[in-house]
N, C-alpha and C positions, 0 to 999 in steps of 0.2 A: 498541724494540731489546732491551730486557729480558728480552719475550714472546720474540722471534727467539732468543738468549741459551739463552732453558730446553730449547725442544723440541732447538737441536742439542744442549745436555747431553744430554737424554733421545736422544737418538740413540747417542752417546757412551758413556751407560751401560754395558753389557756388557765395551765394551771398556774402561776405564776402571776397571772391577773385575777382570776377568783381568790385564791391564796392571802393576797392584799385584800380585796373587799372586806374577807374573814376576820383578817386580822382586826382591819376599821371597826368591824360590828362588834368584836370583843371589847375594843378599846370605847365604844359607843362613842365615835368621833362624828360628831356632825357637822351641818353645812355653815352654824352658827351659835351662836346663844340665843338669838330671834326664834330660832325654830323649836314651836311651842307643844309640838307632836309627841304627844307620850311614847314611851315604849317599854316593852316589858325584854328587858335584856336575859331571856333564858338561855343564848350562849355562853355568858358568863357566869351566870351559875352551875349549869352542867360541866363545866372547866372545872369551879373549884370546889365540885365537887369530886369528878374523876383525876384529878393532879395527886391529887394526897395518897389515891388510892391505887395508882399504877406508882407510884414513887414516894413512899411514905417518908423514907430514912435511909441517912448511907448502909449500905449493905457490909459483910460481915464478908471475910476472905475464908474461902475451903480450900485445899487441895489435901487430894487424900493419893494413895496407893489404886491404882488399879485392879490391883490382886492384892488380896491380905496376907503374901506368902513371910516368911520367916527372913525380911530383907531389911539388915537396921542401915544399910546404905540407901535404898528408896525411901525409907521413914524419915529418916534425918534431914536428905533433900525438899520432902516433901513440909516438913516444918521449915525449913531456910525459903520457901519461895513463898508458902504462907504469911509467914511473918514481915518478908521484902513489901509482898501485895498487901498487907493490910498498913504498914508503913507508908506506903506511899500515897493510901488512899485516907489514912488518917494528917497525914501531915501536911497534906499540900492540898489545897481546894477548890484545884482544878477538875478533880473527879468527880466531885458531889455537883459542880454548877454547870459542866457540862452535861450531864444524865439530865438535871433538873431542866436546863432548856433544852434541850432535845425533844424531851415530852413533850413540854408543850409546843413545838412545832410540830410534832407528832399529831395533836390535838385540834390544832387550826387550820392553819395549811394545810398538812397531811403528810410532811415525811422529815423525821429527824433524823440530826448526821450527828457522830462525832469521828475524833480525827485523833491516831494515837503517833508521837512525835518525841520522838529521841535526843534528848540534848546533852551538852556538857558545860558545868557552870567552874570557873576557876576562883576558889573562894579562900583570902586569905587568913592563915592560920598565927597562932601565939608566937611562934619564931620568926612571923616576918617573909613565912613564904605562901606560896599555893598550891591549892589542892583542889583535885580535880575531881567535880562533884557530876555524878552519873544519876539522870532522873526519867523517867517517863512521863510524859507530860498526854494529857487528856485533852485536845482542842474542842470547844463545842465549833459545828460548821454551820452559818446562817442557812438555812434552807435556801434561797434563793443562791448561796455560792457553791451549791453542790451541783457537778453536772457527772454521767455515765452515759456511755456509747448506749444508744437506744436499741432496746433488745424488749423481749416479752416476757421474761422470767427473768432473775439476779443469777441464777446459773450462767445466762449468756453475755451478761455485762465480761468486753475485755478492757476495759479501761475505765476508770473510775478519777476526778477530777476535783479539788476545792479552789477557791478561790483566795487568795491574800491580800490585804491592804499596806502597799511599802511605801515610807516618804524614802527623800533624795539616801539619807541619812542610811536610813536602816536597809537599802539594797544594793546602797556600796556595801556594805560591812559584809553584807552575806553574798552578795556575787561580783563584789572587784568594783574598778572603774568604771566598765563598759556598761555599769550600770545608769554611769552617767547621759546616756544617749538614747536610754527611753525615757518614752513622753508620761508623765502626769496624768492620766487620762480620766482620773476621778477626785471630785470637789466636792468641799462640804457644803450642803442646802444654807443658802443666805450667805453665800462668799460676796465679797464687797468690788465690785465689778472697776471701783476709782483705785483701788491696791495695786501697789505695781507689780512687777513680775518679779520681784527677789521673795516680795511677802507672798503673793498668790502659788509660787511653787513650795514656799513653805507648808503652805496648807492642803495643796495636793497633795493626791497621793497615785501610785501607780499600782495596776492591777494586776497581780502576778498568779497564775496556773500553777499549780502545781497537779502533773496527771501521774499516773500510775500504770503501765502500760503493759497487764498481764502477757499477750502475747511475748512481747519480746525481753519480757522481765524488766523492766526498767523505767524511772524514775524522771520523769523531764519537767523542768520550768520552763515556760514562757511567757511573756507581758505584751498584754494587748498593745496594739498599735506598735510591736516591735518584729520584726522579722526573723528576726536572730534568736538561738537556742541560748535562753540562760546559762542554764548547767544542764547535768545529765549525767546519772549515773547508774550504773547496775546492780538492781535489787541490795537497795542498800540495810535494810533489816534483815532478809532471810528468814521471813518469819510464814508459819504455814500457810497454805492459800495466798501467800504474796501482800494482797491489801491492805494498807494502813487504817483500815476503818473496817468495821462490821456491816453486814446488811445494815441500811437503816430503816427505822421503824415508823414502816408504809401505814398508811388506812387503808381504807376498802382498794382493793386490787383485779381486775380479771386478771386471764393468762393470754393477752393479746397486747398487753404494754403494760412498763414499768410504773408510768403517769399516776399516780394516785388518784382517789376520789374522796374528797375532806369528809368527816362527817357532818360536818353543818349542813353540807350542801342536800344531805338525805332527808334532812326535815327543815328545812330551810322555809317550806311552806308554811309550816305550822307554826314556824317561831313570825312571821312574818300576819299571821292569826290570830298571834297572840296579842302584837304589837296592834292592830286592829284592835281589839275587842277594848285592851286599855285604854285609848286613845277617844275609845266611846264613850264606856265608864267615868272617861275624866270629862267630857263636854257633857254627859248628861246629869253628874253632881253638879256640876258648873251652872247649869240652867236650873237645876234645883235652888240652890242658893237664890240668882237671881230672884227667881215666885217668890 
């Protein structure tokens, strides 16, 4: 799974580096504060512009009957899952902020993820006991931590992939001891190199797979630089089409790879044009002034 892991990285590549560029130009991150080069930021406009407008407001739960036959047992059901989904998506704010970034990696990069995740919370009640609270949980997935078996259409994807971030802490808790014996393999930017190694593993963290393996129906973790199978389990949702996640939502696509093509990149020229022309505008008031 490791091997499977690198080549769709290496598929990834290209985009995956332009992707970043995008990102910078959104954020208009430059090379300093010295750098005196106007620019007319029309990527970031046409964002907040189209953001509001592909995702305006949380959305409203339907579910209806299939058939309008004389069935007050399909009616009834169909109010009880209604009501669950609009519970869940009012109550808890995991569903509104995952949608919301999704888009806009949808927007920049060009391909958002989210990720739907089953837990169980033990929450103590007035008597002094607990109770066992059942929620669905809505992950947003960073676009860079999504990877699928490279295919030319989402029809042919058999495995589908995210990424997790565990300290020491939190992958004992979820996969035992033996968690103790993989490596840390990811640090936060600006880790203090004279820190010893009780603080520096504190602040790592390890990289843990989680893949989806339609073929064989089943569920596997595993942590880079670790040889050994996490866990592993069989289709642990049951849920149609298998997948914990939905297609995610491509930009511009042919039918010869999955790979997206950002929209920046289609006018990338013209914004780069634009960033020209203002940059004249501003040296030729400039010399006005001087006269």
């Amino acid at each position: 799974w490791l091997d499977k892991l690198k080549v769709s990285k290496k598929e990834d590549e290209k985009f995956v580096k332009r992707g970043k560029k995008i990102v910078r130009r959104y954020r208009d991150e430059r090379t300093g504060w010295a750098d005196s080069t106007k620019r007319y930021n029309i990527l970031w406009s046409n964002i907040q512009t189209m953001l509001p407008a592909l995702y305006g407001k949380t959305p409203r739960a339907q579910v209806e009957r299939r058939f309008k036959d004389q069935d007050p047992v399909g009616r009834t059901a169909s109010i009880i899952i209604e009501r669950a989904l609009q519970f869940e998506i009012d109550h808890y704010g995991d569903f509104d902020a995952s949608i919301k970034a999704a888009v806009l990696d949808r927007l920049l990069p060009g391909r958002g993820t989210t990720w739907v995740r089953f837990e169980t919370i033990e929450v103590p009640n007035s008597e002094q006991k607990s109770t066992q609270l059942e929620r669905t949980c809505s992950d947003y997935v960073y676009w860079e931590d999504f990877r699928c078996s490279p295919a030319r259409v989402w029809d042919e994807v058999t495995w589908v992939a995210r990424r997790v971030y565990l300290s020491r802490k939190e992958g004992t808790e979820r996969f035992g001891e033996e968690f103790s014996e993989v490596p840390l393999t990811h640090e936060p930017v600006g880790l203090d190199d004279d820190k010893s190694k009780s603080q520096d593993d504190a602040n790592k963290k390890a990289q843990v797979w989680e893949i989806w393996d339609k073929t064989s129906k089943t569920a596997i973790w595993v942590a880079e630089g670790y040889s050994k199978t996490l866990d592993e389990q069989e289709d642990p949702y049951g849920l149609d089409g298998f997948w914990p996640c939905p297609k995610p939502l491509y930009a511009t696509q042919s039918t010869d790879t999955l790979v997206p093509v950002p929209d920046y990149a289609l006018y990338q020229d013209q914004a780069d044009e634009l960033d020209k022309l203002t940059n004249r505008i501003h040296m030729l008031v400039e010399a006005v002034k001087v006269v």
